[in-house]
N, C-alpha and C positions, 0 to 999 in steps of 0.2 A: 382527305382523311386527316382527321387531330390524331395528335399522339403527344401522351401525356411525358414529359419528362421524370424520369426518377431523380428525386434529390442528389448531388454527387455529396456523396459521404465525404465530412469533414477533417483535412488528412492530421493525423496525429501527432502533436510534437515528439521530438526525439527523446526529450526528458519524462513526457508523460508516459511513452513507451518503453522507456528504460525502467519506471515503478512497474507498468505491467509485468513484466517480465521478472522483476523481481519479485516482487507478490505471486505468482506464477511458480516460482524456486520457492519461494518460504510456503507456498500451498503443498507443491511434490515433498519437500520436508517437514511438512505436517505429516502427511498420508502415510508415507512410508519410511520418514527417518532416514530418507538417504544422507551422506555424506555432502557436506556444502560444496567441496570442490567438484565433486561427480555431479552435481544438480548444475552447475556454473557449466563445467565441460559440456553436458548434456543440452542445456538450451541455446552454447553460441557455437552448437555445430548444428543447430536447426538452419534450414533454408529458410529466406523467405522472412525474418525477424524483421523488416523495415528500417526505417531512420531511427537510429538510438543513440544513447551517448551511452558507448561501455563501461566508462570510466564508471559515472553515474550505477550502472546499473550493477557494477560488480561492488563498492561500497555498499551501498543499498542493501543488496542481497547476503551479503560477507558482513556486515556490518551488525544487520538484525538478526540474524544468527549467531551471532560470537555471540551478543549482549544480550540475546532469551531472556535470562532468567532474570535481569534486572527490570528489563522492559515488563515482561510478565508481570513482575511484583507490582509496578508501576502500573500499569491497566487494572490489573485486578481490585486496587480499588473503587473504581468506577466502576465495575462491570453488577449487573443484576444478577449472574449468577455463576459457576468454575469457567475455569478457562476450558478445560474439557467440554464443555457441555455448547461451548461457540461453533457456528458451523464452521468449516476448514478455511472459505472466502472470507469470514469476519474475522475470523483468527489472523488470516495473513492481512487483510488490510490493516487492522490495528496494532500488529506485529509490527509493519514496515511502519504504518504511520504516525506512528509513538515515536521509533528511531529515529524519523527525519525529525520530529519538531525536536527531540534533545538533542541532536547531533549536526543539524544542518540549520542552523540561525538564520543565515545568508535565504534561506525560502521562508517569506514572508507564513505564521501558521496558517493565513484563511484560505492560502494557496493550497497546503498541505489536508486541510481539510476539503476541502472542494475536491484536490484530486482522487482523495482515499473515498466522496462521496461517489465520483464517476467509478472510480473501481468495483465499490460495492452495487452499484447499478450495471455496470456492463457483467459482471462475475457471480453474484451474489443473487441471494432468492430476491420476491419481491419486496419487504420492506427491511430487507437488510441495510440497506443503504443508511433509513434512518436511525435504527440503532448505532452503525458504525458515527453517525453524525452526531448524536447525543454524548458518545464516550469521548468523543475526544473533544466536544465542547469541555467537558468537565473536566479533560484529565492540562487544558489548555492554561487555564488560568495558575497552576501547580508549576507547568514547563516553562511558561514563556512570561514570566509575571512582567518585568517589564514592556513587552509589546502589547499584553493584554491589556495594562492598564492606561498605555498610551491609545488606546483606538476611539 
C-alpha cells in the first residue's frame, strides 16, 4: 500500500513569530481598545506561543501602540480610503509594519515587506495581502530613502 506523505509544515522563525504575535496584540487593540499592558500580559501567559524573541515581540507590540497616531498620519497617505474603513488584519499589519521600517533600520525593508506580506496571507481576507504590499511599497521610498535608492 502507498501512502502519501503530508508536507511537514515549515517551522517558523522566532522573529517572524514574534511580529505574529504582535500584530495579533495591535489586532485585539484595534477590536476592543484594550490597554497595551493587559493585551502584552494576555498573550505571554498563553500556552503553546512557540519559539519567539520576547524582547522583539514586546518592542514591536509597545512600540506601534505608543506611536499610533504618528504611524497612522504616516500611512494614511497611502492609503485609498479612512483608516477606519481597513479591515482589523490590514490595520495591524500596516500598523506594525510602518513601525518596524521607521524604527528598526537594522531589518533590511524587503524583509519587512515580505513579512507584513505573509502576515496579511496567513491572517487576512483573500487579497488583502496585496493591498498591504502596495502601501507600504509607497509609503517605502518616504521611510527608507537611502536604502530605496541604493537597491
Amino acid at each position: 500500500m502507498n501512502t502519501v506523505e503530508t508536507p511537514k509544515k515549515t517551522p517558523v522563525s522566532p522573529r517572524h513569530r514574534s511580529r505574529e504575535l504582535a500584530m495579533q496584540g495591535i489586532y485585539q487593540w484595534r477590536i476592543a481598545a484594550t490597554d497595551v499592558q493587559q493585551i502584552e500580559t494576555h498573550i505571554l501567559a498563553e500556552k503553546n506561543l512557540g519559539r519567539y524573541d520576547r524582547a522583539l515581540f514586546s518592542k514591536l507590540l509597545c512600540g506601534a501602540l505608543a506611536e499610533h497616531a504618528d504611524i497612522e498620519a504616516l500611512l494614511a497617505k497611502y492609503l485609498d480610503r479612512p483608516l477606519a474603513e481597513l479591515s482589523p488584519v490590514e490595520f495591524a499589519v500596516l500598523l506594525l509594519s510602518a513601525y518596524e521600517l521607521v524604527h528598526h533600520i537594522e531589518v533590511p525593508y524587503r524583509v519587512v515587506i515580505n513579512e507584513a506580506v505573509e502576515l496579511a496571507k496567513t491572517f487576512g481576507g483573500t487579497d488583502g495581502y496585496k493591498y498591504v504590499n502596495g502601501v507600504l511599497d509607497k509609503l517605502v521610498p518616504e521611510i527608507r530613502t537611502l536604502e530605496f535608492s541604493g537597491r
